[in-house]
C-alpha positions in Angstrom: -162.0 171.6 -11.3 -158.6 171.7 -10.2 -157.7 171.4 -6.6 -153.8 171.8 -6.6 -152.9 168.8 -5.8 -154.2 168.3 -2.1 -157.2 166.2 -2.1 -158.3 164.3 -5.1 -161.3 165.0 -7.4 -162.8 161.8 -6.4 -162.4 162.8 -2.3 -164.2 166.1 -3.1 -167.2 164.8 -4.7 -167.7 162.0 -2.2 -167.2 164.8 0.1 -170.3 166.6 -1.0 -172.2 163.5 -1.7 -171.7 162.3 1.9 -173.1 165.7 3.1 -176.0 166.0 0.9 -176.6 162.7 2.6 -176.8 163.8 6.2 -173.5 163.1 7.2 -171.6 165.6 10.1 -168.5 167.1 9.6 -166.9 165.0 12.3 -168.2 161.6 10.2 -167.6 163.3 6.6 -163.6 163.7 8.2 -163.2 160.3 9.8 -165.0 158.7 6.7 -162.7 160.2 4.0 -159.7 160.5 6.0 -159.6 164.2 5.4 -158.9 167.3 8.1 -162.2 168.9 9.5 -161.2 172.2 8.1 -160.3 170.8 4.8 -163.6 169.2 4.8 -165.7 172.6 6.1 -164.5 174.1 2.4 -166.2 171.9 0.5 -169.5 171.2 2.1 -170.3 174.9 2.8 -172.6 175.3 -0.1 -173.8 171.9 -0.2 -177.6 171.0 0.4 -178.7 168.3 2.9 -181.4 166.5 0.6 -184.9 167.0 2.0 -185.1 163.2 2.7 -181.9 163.6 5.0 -182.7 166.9 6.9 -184.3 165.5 10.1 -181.3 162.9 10.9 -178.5 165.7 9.7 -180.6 168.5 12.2 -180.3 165.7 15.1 -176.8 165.2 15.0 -176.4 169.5 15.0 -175.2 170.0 18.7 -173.6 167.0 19.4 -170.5 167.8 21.3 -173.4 169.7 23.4 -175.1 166.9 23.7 -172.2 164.5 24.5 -171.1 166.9 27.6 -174.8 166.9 28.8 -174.9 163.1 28.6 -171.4 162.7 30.4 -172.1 165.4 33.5 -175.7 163.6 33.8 -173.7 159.7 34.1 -171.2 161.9 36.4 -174.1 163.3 38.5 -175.7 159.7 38.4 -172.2 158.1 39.8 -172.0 161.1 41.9 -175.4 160.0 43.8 -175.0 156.4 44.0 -171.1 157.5 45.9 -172.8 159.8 48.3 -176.0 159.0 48.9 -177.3 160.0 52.4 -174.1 161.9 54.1 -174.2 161.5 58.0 -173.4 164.4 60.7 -169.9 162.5 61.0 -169.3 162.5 57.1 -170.8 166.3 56.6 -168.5 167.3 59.5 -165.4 166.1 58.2 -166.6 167.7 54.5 -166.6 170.8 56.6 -163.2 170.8 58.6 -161.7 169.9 54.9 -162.7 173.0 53.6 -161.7 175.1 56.1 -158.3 172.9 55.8 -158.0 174.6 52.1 -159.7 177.4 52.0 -159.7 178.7 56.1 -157.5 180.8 58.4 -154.9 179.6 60.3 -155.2 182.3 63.2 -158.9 183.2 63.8 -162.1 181.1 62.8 -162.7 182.9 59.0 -163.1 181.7 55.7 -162.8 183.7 52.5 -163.7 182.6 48.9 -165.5 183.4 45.8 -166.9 180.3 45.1 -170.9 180.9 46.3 -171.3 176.7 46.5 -168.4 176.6 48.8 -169.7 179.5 50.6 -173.3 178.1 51.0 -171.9 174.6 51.8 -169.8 176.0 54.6 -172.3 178.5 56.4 -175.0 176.0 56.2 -172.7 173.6 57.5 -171.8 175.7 60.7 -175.8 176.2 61.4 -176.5 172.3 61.2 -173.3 170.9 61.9 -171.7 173.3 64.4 -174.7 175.2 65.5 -173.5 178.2 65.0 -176.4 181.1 65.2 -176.6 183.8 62.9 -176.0 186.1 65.2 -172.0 184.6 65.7 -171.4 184.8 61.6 -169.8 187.7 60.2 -170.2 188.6 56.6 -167.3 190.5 54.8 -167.3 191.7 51.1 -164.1 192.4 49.4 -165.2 193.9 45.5 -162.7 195.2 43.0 -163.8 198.9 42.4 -166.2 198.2 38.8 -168.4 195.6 40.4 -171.5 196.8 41.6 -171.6 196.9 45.0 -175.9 196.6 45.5 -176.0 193.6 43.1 -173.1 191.5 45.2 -174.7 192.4 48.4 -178.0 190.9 47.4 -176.0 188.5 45.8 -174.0 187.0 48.9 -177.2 188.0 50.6 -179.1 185.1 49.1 -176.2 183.0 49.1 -175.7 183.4 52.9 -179.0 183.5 54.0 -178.1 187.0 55.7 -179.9 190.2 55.2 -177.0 192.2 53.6 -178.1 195.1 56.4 -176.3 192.5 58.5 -173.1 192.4 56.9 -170.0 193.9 58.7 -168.5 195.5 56.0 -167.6 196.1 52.5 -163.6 196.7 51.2 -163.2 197.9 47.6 -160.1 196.9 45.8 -157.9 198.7 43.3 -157.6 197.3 40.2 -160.9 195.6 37.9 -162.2 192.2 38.3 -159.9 189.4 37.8 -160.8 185.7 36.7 -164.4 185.0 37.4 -164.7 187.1 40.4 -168.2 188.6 39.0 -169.5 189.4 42.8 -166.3 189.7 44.1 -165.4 187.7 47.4 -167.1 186.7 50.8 -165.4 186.3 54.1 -167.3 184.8 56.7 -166.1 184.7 60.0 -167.3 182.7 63.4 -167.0 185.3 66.8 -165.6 184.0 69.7 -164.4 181.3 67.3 -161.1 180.4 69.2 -162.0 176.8 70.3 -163.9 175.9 67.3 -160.8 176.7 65.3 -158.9 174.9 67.4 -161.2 171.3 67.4 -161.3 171.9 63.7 -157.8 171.8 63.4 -157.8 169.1 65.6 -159.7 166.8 63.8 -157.9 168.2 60.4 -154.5 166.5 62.2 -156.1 163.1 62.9 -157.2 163.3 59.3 -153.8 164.1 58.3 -152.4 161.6 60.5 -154.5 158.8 59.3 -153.3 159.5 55.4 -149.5 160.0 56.4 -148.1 157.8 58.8 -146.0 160.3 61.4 
């Protein structure tokens, strides 16, 4: 069978045979020293051996597999690192988000993220002890998203009856990136001095990093 020239006769058939034989596409490529696509042409129609079908099935899903087992040794580093956090440490997790993400002017906070949004209003309640009854919630949706299903959305997120929330601003345009409920702004009332003791301990932070 003629294969113009590119990959020998011999190559092909042990090719196949190492396919019949359970072997991966990946393994078939790094054992011949051929390109995975090159490879994927000639083992389309071949048939994993019966004997071979229960090893060849368990290697199906493997990159899958691999980025399962790497996030679960990340989340396992992850909890050895952090462990218990103190008041102190969630504090200062607190101020640094509203560092990135907060205004400068008045005490509000706006994002699309629904972790960094639950992380930050929880952290006001048991942190700050800010009431519910001081927390604003602001939606801002592009004009196809549907407005019920992001209120009970950032409802649940929040842990505020979306009754509650102060108001709702549609923008022009359609959904961009991954905004899929749109975006939340949460704002403290009568927030002046917490702003400014967050920024305050924002600039020891800073100054302890940089020396001024």
């Amino acid at each position: 069978m003629a294969n113009n020239g590119r990959i020998p006769l011999g190559t092909i058939q042990k090719i196949k045979l190492l396919r019949s034989s359970g072997y991966s596409l990946p393994e078939i490529s790094k054992e011949v020293g051929v390109s995975k696509t090159s490879v994927l042409r000639y083992i389309k129609n071949v048939q994993i051996l019966p004997q071979y079908l229960a090893e060849w099935a368990g290697k199906r899903g493997g990159s899958k597999k691999i980025r399962l087992l790497k996030l679960k040794k990340a989340l396992n580093k992850g909890e050895e690192i952090v462990s218990e956090l103190t008041g102190k440490e969630k504090l200062l997790i607190l101020c640094a988000l509203y560092w990135a993400e907060g205004n400068k002017k008045d005490f509000i906070l706006t994002n699309s993220d629904p972790q960094l949004i639950r992380i930050f209003v929880n952290g006001l309640r048991q942190i700050l002890n800010i009431t519910n009854d001081q927390i604003r919630i602001s939606l801002r949706l592009y004009e196809d998203l549907d407005r019920e299903k992001s209120l009970a959305f950032w409802s649940n997120v929040v842990g505020i009856a979306k009754e509650q929330f102060l108001s709702i601003h549609i923008l022009p345009g359609k959904k961009k990136g991954k905004l899929e409920y749109g975006m939340c702004r949460v704002r403290v009332i009568r927030g002046g001095d917490l702003l400014k003791e967050v920024m305050g301990i924002n600039q020891i932070i800073a100054n302890r990093f940089v020396k001024v």
